[in-house]
N, C-alpha and C positions, 0 to 999 in steps of 0.2 A: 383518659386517652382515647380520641377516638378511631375506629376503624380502619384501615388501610381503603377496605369496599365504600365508605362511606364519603372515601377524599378523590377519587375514582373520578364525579363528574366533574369536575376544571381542565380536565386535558384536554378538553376543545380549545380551551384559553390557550392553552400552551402550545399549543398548534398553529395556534391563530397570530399568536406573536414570532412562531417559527418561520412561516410564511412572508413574514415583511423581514429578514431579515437579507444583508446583503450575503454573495457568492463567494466563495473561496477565500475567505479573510484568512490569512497568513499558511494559505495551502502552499504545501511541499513542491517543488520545481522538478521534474522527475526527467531523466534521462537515460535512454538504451545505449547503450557503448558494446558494438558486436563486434564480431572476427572473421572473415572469411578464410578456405582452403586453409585450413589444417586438418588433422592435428599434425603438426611440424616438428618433430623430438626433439631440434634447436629451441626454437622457439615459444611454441604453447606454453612448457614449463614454465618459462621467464616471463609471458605474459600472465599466465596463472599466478604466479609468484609476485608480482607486480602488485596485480587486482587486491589478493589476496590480503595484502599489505596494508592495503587502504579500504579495506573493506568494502570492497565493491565486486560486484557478481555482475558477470559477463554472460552474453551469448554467444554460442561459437557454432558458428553453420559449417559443419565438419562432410566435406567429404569421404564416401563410405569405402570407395576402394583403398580408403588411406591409411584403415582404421586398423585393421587387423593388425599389425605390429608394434601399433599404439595401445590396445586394449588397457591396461592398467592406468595409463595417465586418463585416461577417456571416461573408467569406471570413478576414479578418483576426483577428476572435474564435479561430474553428475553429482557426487556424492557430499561433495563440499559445499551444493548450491550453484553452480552454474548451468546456465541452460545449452545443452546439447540439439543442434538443430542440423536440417539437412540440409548438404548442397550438393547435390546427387551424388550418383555412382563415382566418375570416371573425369566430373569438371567438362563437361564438351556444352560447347556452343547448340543447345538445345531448338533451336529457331530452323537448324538442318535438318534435325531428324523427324522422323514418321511419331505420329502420337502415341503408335505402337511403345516406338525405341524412347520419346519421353515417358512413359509411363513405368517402363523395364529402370531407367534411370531412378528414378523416384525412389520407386518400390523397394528395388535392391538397394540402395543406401538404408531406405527404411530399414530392411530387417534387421540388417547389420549394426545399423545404433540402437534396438530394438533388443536384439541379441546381447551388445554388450554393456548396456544400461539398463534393462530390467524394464523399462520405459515403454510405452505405445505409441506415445502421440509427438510428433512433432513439425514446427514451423518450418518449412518450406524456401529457401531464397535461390533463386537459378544464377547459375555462371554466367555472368556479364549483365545480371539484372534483364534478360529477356520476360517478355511479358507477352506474349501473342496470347490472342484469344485460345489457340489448339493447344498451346503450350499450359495455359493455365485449366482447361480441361482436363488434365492427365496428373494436376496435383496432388488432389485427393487432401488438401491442406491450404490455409491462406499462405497467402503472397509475400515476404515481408523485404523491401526494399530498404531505402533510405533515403534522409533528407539531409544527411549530410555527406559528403563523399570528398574527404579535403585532396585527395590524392587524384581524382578521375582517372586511374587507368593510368598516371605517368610515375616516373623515380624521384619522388620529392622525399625533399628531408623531412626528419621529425620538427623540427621546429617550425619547419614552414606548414607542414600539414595541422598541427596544434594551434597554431594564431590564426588557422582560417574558422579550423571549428569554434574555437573561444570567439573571434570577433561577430559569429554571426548565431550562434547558439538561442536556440528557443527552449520552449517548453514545451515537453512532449518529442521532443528531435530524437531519431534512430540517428547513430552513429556508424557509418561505414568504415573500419579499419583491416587489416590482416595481421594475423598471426603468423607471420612467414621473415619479417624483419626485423632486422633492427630500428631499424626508422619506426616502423608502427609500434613498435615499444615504447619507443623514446616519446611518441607522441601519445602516445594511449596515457602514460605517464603525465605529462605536461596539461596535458586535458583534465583528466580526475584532478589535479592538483590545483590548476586556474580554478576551477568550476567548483568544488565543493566549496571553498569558501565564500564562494557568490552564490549561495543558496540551491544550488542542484545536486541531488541527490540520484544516483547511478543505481535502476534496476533491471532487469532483464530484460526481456520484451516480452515474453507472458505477465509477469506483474508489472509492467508496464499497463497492457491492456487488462488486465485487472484492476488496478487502482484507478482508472479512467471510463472501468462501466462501461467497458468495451468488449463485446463475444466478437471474437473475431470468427469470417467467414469463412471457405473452402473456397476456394478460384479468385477471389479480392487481393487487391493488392494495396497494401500498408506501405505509407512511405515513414508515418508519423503518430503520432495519438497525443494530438494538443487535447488541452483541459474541455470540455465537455461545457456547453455554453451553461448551463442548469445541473452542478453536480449535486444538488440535494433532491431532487429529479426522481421517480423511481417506478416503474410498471406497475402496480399493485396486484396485477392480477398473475404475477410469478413469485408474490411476496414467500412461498411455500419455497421457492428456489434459492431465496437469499440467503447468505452465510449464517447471518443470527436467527433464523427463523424458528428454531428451537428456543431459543433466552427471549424470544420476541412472545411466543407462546407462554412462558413463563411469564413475561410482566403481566400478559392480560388474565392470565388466572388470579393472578396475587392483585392484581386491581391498583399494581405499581406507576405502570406507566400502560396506557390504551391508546387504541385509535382513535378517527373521528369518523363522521359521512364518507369523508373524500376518501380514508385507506388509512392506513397506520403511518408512511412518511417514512420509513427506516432510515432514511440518506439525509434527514434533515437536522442540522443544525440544532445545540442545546444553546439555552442561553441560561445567565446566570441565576434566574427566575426559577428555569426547569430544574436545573440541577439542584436545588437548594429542596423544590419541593419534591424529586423523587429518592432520595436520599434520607430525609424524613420520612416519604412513606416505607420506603425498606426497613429505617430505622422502628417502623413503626406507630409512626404517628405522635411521638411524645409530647407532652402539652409543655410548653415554652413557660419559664417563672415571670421572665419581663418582655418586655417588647422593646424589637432593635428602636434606635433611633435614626435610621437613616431618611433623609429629606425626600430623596425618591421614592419609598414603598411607605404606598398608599395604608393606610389600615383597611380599608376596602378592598386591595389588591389579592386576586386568588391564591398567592404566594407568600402572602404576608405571617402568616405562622409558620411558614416553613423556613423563612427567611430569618427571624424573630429566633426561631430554633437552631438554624445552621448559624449565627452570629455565636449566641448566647454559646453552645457547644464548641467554639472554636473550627468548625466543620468549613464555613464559607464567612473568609472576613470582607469590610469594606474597600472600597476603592479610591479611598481620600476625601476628602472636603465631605466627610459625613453621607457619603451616595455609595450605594449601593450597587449600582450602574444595572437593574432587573436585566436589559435587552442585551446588555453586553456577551457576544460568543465568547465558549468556555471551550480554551484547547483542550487537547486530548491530554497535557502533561498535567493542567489546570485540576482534568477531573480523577485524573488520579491521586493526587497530593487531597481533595478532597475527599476521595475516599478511604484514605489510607488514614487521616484524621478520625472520620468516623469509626476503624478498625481499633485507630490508639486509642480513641474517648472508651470503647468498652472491655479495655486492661483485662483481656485476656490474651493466652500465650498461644501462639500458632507456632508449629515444628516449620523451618526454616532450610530452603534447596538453593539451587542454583538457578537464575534465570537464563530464556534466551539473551545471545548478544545478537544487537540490533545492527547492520549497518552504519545507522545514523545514532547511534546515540550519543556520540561526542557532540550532537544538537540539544542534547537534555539539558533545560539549565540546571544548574547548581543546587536552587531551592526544589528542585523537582525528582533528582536524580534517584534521592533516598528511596522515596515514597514508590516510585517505578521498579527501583530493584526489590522491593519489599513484598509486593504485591507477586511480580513474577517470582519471587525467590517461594512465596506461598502455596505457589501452583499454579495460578494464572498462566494460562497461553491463549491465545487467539487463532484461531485460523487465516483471522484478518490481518496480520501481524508478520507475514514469512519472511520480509526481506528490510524491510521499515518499520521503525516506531512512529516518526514523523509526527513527532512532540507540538511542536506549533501548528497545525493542520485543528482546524475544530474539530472536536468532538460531536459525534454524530447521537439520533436518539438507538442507533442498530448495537454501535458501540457503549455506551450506559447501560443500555438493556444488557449486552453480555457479560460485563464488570457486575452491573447487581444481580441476576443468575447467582452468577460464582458467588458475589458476597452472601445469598441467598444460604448456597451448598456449606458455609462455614457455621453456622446456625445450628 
């Protein structure tokens, strides 16, 4: 058997095949669906209630003079997962006042959802989407507007306001509705409903700008956060800042998975090559009895005994007509179901919890679903993970590296 240290130099290869690979194959469609002016004790509920339903998490830019009689549905939102955001004090047409009275604005909603969310920090959106330079000085927070607005300002039905955002809906779109009617229910409703099964998946606008590798700024203003032209993309020199940079430290000790010249890559793409050989090495290197037969993998290929190993062990099978498909991207449900094979091949018993429930995982397929709940049910959680599973989205080398950590911690 050899080494883990000794299998260590080919992860340039694996880097190097990472690098040609195409962007966002079968990434997640993501959409913010917000609320303005409430909390409304008719209504919040029932749109909470709505949301709730469909598993989908809202932001609601809550006015703060509002809040005080609402404290408990407001505490209970937060609590549930929805994002609590400001729309100042009092709702006044901010573009009249002195930067003094916008700042007093701000600040005093701040404390208030502040006070009764436990919370510090929050998104920003002004009454009627004012945006002036003095106005956006006095934030102390970004900007976050919207690109879709089906209502502008007039008394349109639900169904009219729903066909406007369904027919023009992108990726990445902030949704502008209220919390204050029946109409933006009935549309809030019809939206989540059209759209999820056309592949968009509803999350706040913090993990919005989170899952798009987007820091949002103080005085900018957001109207949207389309996909990121290069989302395997990554600054190297805040790699210390990344979410897995703890499990990232872990693979380069264990000589699991490394970087190369250029930087480690955390945001890039596994392909089926990578995952076959870092999964061996966790497993530890086992020497293969036969050799696969598949028409793609080279016997010269860096990945050839791991691939040889992950067939033979049932860990990573073929993809038909005898090929192996090495380059082919390995979703995120892909590399669970292959690790969770690796978990069954060594027929031991792990004590069994409850996992998180994901938003989206009525997207799990069928062959995947076991393997996902198995793993979370073991103790797995992600930091990565708060509001989305987002099963068809490739798997990253950030996210590998945190699954074999964890596989690591069972050992």
């Amino acid at each position: 058997m050899r080494s883990i240290r000794k299998c260590a130099a080919v992860l340039a290869l694996v880097l190097a095949v990472n690098l040609a690979l195409p962007a966002r194959a079968g990434a997640a469609k993501l959409v913010a669906i917000t609320f303005d002016d409430g909390p409304n004790k008719t209504w919040t509920p029932k749109v909470v209630e709505a949301l709730d339903r469909r598993g989908v998490k809202g932001t609601f830019f809550m006015v703060g003079g509002w809040v005080a009689t609402k404290e408990e549905l407001v505490q209970q939102m937060a609590r549930s997962g929805h994002q609590i955001a400001n729309h100042t004090w009092e709702h006044l047409n901010l573009k009249d006042l002195s930067g003094e009275d916008v700042k007093y604005q701000v600040e005093k909603s701040r404390e208030k959802l502040a006070e009764v969310t436990g919370q510090s920090r929050f998104l920003v959106r002004t009454p009627f989407g004012v945006r002036t330079e003095k106005v956006r000085a006095q934030l102390n927070a970004p900007l976050i507007l919207w690109s879709q607005d089906p209502a502008k300002g007039k008394q349109v039905s639900g169904e009219k306001m729903a066909r406007s955002v369904i027919s023009t809906i992108r990726d990445g779109d902030i949704i502008l509705l209220h919390d204050s009617t029946e109409a933006n229910l009935d549309a809030a409703c019809r939206i989540i409903d059209a759209l999820q099964p056309k592949g968009y998946d509803f999350v706040t606008v913090d993990e919005l700008f989170r899952l798009r590798g987007v820091t949002p700024q103080n005085g900018q203003i957001y109207k949207s956060v389309p996909p990121q032209t290069d989302p395997q993309a990554y600054d190297e020199g805040r790699l210390k800042e990344h979410w897995a940079y703890s499990s990232i430290c872990t693979m380069e000790e264990t000589g699991i998975m490394t970087g190369d010249s250029g930087g480690w890559h955390p945001n890039r793409y596994l392909t089926r090559a990578a995952a076959a050989e870092i999964l061996w090495r966790a497993a530890g290197c086992p020497e293969p009895a036969t050799h696969a037969s598949f028409r793609d993998v080279s016997r010269q290929a860096w990945y050839a005994e791991a691939v040889d190993w992950a067939a033979e062990a049932g860990i990573a099978k073929g993809t038909g007509r005898g090929l192996y498909s090495p380059a082919a991207l390995v979703s995120r449900q892909q590399f669970y179901v292959m690790l969770d094979r690796l978990l069954q091949s060594q027929k031991t018993t792990w004590s069994m919890g409850s996992g998180p429930a994901y938003e989206d995982s009525f997207r799990i397929s069928s062959w995947a679903r076991g393997a996902v709940e198995e793993i979370a049910g073991m103790g797995f959680s992600s930091p990565n993970d708060r509001e989305l599973f987002r099963p068809g989205d490739p798997a990253t080398r950030a996210e590998a590296a945190e699954l074999l950590a964890w596989y690591l911690t069972l050992e």
